[in-house]
C-alpha positions as MATLAB code, in Angstrom:
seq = 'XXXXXXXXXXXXXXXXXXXXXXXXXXXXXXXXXXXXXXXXXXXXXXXXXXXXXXXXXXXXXXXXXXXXXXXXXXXXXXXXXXXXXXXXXXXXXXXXXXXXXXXXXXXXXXXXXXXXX';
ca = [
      98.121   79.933   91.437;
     100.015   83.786   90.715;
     101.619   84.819   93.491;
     101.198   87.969   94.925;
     104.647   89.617   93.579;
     103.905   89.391   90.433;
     100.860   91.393   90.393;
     101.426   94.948   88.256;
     100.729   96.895   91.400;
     103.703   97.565   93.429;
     102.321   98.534   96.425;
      99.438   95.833   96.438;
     102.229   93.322   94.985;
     104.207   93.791   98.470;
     101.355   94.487  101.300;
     101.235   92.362  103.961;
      97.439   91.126  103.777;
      95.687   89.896  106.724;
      98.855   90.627  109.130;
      96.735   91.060  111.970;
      95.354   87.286  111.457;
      98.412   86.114  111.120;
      99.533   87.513  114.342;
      96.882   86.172  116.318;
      97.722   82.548  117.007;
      93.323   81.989  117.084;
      93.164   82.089  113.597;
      95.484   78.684  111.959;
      97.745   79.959  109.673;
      96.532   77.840  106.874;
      93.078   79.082  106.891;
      94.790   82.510  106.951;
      96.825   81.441  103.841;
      93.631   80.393  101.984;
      91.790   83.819  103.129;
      95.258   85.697  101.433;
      95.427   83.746   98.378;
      91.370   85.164   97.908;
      92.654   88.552   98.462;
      95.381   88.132   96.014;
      92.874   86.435   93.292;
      90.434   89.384   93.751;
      93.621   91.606   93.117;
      94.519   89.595   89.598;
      91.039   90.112   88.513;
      90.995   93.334   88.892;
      94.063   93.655   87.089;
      92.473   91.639   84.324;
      89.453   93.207   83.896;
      90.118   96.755   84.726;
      86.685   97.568   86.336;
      85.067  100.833   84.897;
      83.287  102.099   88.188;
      82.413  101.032   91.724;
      79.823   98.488   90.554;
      82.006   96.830   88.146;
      84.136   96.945   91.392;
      81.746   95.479   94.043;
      80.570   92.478   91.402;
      84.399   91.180   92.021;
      84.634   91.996   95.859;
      81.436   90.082   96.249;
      82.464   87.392   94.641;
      85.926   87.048   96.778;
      83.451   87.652   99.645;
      81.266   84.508   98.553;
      84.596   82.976   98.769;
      85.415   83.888  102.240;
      81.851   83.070  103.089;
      82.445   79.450  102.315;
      85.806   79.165  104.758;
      83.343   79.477  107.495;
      83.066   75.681  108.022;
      86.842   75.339  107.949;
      87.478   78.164  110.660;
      85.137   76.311  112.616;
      86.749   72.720  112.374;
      89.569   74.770  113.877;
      88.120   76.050  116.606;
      88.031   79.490  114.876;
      85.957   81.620  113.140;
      85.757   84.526  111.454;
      84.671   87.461  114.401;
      84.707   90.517  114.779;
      88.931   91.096  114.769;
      88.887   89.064  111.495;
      85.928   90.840  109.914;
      87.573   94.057  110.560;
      91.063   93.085  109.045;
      89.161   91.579  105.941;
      87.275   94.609  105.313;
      90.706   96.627  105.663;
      92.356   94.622  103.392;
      89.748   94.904  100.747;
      89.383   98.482  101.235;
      93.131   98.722  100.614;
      92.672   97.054   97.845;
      89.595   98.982   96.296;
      91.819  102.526   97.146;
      95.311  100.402   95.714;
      93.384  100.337   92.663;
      91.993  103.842   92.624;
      88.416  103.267   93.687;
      88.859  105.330   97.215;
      85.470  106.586   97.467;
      84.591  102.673   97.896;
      82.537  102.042  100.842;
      83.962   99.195  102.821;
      80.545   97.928  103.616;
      79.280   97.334  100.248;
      82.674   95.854   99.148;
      82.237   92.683  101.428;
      78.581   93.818  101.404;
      77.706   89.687  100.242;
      79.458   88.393  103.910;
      77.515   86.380  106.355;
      80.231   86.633  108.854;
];
């Protein structure tokens, strides 16, 4: 696994993802952890593939979505789960991301538009 500082861009290579989660002691930190290292995976894609436009864009968020979809079980095995303080600081974080990477006009909605959370 890359880690996060040595993504090419600076600001997303130094961001604190998911700090709210991490603050609240409801969500284990190890879950958090896994939730980050999807975050930072979506970020090395994009790096690698250099999406063209918002679709190319939302094919890859959906896919790190899928991925967050399928830590449900796990947040649940910890008493936890993902609700409505971690959906919003998910969708935050990706839209960070999305504007990090110059696709502002991304609609934070459609970039996690694949959750069931």
């Amino acid at each position: 696994m890359k880690k996060q500082s040595e993504l090419k861009n600076e600001v997303v290579a130094t961001y604190a993802f998911l700090e709210d989660m991490y603050d609240d002691v409801y969500f284990p930190n190890h879950l958090v952890d896994q939730c980050k290292d999807i975050l930072v995976e979506l970020c090395f894609e994009i790096e690698r593939t250099h999406p063209k436009d918002l679709d190319a864009l939302y094919v890859l968020t959906h896919a790190a979505t899928d991925k967050f979809n399928n830590l449900q079980d796990a947040f649940y095995e910890a008493d936890s789960e993902i609700e409505t303080g971690a959906r919003e600081c998910i969708a935050l974080n990706f839209a960070f991301i999305a504007a990090s990477y110059g696709f502002e006009d991304a609609d934070m909605e459609e970039l996690i538009g694949t959750r069931d959370w």
